[in-house]
C-alpha positions as CSV (number, residue, x, y, z in Angstrom):
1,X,5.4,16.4,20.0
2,X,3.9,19.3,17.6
3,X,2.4,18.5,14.5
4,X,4.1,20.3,11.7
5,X,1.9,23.0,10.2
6,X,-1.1,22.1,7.8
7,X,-0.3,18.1,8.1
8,X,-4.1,17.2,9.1
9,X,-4.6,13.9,7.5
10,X,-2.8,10.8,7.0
11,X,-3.6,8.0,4.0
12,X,-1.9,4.8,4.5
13,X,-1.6,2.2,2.0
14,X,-2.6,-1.7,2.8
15,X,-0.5,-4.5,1.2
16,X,3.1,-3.9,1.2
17,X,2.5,-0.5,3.3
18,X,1.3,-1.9,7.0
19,X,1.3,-5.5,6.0
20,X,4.5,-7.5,5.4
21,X,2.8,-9.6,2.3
22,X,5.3,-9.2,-0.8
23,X,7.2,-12.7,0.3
24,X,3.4,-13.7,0.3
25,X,2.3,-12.7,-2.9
26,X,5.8,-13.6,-4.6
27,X,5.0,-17.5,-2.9
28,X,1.7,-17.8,-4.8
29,X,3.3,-15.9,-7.8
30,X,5.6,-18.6,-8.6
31,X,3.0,-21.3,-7.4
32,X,0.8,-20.3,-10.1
33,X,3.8,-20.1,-12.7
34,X,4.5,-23.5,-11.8
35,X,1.4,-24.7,-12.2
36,X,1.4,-23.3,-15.9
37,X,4.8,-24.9,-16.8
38,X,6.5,-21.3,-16.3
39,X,10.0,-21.2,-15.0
40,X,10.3,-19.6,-11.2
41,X,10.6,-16.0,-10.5
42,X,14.1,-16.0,-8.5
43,X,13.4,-14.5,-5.8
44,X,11.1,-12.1,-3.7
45,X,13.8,-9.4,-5.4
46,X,13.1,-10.4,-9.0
47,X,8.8,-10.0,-8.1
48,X,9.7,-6.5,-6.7
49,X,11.3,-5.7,-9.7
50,X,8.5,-6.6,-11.9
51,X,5.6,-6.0,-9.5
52,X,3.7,-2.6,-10.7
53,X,0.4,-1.5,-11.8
54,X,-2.2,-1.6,-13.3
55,X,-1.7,-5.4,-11.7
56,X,-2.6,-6.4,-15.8
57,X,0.9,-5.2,-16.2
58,X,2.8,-6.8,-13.4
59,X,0.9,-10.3,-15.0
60,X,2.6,-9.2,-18.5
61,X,5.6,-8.5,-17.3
62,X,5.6,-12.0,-15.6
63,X,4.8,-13.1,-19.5
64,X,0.8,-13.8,-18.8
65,X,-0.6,-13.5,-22.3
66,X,-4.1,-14.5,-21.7
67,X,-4.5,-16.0,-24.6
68,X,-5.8,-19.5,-22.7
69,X,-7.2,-17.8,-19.9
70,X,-8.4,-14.4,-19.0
71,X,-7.1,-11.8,-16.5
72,X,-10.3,-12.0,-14.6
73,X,-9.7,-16.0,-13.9
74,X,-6.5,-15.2,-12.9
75,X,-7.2,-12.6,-10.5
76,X,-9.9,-14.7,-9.1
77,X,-7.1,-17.8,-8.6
78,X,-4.9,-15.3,-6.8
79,X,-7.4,-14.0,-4.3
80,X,-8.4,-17.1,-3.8
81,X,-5.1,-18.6,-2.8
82,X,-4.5,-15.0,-1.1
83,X,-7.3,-15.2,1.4
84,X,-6.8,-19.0,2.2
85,X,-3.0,-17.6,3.0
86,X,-3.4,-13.9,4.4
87,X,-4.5,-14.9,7.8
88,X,-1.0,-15.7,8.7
89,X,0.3,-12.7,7.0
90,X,2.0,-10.2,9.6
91,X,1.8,-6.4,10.1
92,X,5.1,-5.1,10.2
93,X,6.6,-4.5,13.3
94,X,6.1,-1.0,14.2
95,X,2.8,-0.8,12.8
96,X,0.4,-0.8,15.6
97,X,3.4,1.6,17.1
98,X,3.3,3.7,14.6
99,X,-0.7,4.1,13.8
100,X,-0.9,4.8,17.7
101,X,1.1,7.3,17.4
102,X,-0.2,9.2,14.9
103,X,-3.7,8.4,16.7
104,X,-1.9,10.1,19.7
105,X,-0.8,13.1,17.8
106,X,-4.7,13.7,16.7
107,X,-3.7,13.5,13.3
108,X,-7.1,11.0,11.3
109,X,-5.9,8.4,9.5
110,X,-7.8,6.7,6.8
111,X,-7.1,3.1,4.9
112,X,-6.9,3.1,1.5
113,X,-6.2,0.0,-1.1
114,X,-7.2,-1.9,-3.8
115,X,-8.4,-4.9,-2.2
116,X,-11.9,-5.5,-2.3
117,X,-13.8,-3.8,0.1
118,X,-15.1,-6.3,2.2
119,X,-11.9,-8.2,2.4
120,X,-10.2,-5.3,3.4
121,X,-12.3,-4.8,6.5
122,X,-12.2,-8.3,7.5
123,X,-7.9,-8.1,6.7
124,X,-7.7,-5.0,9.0
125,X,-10.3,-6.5,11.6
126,X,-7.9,-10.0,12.0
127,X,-4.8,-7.4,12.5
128,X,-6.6,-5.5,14.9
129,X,-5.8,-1.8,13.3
130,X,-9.7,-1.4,12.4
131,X,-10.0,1.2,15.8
132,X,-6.6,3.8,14.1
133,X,-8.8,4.5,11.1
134,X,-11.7,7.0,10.6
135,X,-12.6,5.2,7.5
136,X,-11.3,2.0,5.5
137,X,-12.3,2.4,1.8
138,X,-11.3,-1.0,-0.6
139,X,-12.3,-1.4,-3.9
140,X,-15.9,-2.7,-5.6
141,X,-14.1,-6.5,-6.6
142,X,-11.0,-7.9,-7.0
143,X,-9.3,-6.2,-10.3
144,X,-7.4,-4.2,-8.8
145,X,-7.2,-1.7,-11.3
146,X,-6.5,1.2,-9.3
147,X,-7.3,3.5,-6.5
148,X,-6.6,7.0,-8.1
149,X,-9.8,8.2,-8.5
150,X,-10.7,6.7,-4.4
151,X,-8.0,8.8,-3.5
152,X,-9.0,12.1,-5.0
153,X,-12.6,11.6,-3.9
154,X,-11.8,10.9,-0.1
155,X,-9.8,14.0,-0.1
156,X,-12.6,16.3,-2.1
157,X,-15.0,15.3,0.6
158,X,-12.6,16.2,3.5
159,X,-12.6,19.8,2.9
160,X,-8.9,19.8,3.1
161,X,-6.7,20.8,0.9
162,X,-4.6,18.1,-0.7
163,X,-1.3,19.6,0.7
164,X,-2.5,18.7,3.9
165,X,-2.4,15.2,3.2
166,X,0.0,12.7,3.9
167,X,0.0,9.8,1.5
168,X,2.2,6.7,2.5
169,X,2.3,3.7,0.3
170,X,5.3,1.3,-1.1
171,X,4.7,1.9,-4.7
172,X,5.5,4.1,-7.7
173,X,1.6,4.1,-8.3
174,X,1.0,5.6,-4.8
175,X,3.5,8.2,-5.3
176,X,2.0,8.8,-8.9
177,X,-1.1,9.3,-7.1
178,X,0.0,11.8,-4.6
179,X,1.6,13.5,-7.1
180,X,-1.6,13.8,-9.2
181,X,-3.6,15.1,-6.7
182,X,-1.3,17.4,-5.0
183,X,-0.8,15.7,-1.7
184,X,2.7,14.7,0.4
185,X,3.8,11.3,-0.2
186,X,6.4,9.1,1.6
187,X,7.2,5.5,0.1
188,X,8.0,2.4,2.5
189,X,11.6,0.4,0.4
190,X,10.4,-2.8,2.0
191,X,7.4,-3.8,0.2
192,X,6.2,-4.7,-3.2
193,X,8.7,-2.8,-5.2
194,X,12.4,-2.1,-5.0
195,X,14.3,0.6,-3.9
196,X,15.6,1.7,-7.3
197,X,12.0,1.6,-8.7
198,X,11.4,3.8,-5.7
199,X,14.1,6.3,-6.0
200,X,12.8,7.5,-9.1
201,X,9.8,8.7,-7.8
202,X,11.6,12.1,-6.2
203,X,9.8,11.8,-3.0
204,X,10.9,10.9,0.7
205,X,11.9,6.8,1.1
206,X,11.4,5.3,4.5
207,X,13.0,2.1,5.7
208,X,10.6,1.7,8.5
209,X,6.7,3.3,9.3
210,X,8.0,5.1,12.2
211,X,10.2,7.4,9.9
212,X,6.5,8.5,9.0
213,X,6.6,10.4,12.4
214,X,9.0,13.1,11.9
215,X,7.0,14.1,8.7
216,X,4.5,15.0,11.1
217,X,6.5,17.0,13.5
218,X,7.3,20.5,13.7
219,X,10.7,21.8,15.4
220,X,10.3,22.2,19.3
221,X,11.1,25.8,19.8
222,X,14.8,26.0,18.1
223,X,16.5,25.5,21.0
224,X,17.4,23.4,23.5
């Protein structure tokens, strides 16, 4: 297997990305609607299709007004009920096949989300991927409000240049990001938004983490 030209480091996304949690999140979604007297989102579809960031936005679009209560308090409710819930939470199945064999290729690979730091460690410690990734870099607390300027720093301190970065997420935010700072993206359909929300974004679509391999190949010799 030959690394294709210039490909030197890999980003990988968290939620939605390696770990299967969108049925997850959609479960306490509509837990927390109900709660509030709010009608059920139908289906894990309909929470992909609103599902976006900043996460204040994905709460609007659900028709949060935090007028009674704040979007800190309801962060905190959903990490809360998150963490209580997350242990149970699978990788997806090629996961640990795929990040091995990146590993194998000698390509790094770094961790990047917007969960809280320290919960994103203990999250990628309980699946056992800690060991694929040179660093693991979460946010300062739970507000998810975005990893942008993470993203841009890890890849100043590299040395690299951003067109040798690979950036693989599930979200029009994580392709907005690549996009920002130059780097290659590919976008996993199965997690926290749709397809068609995807499509839009212009850049490669992947139905499963090991189609994240050939972006990292280079042609044999050209013949057989």
């Amino acid at each position: 297997m030959v690394r294709r030209a210039g490909v030197q480091l890999v980003i990988w996304d968290w939620n939605g990305t390696l770990l299967d949690d969108a049925a997850l999140c959609y479960s306490i979604a509509n837990a927390m609607r109900e709660e509030r007297g709010m009608p059920p989102l139908d289906g894990v579809d309909e929470y992909r299709r609103l599902f976006r960031f900043p996460i204040i936005e994905y709460y609007r679009a659900m028709g949060y007004t935090f007028e009674t209560e704040s979007y800190d308090d309801i962060s905190v409710e959903f990490h809360r009920r998150y963490m209580e819930l997350v242990p149970h939470c699978p990788l997806y199945p090629e996961a640990k096949e795929t990040l091995a064999a990146v590993q194998a290729m000698g390509v790094p690979q770094l961790l990047l989300s917007v969960t809280e730091q320290s919960r994103l460690c203990w999250q990628a410690g309980l699946a056992g991927v800690t060991g694929y990734f040179t660093r693991i870099l979460g946010q300062k607390d739970d507000l998810a409000y975005g990893k942008a300027d993470m993203a841009r720093r890890v890849i100043a301190e590299s040395g690299l240049e951003s067109g040798a970065v690979l950036f693989v997420g599930d979200t029009n935010h994580d392709a907005g990001i690549a996009a920002d700072i130059g780097c290659r993206c590919a976008l996993l359909t199965r997690g926290h938004q749709t397809r068609d929300t995807l499509a839009a974004c212009g850049v490669p679509l992947i139905e499963s983490l090991t189609e994240v391999l050939p972006l990292l190949e280079g042609a044999t010799n050209g013949a057989d």
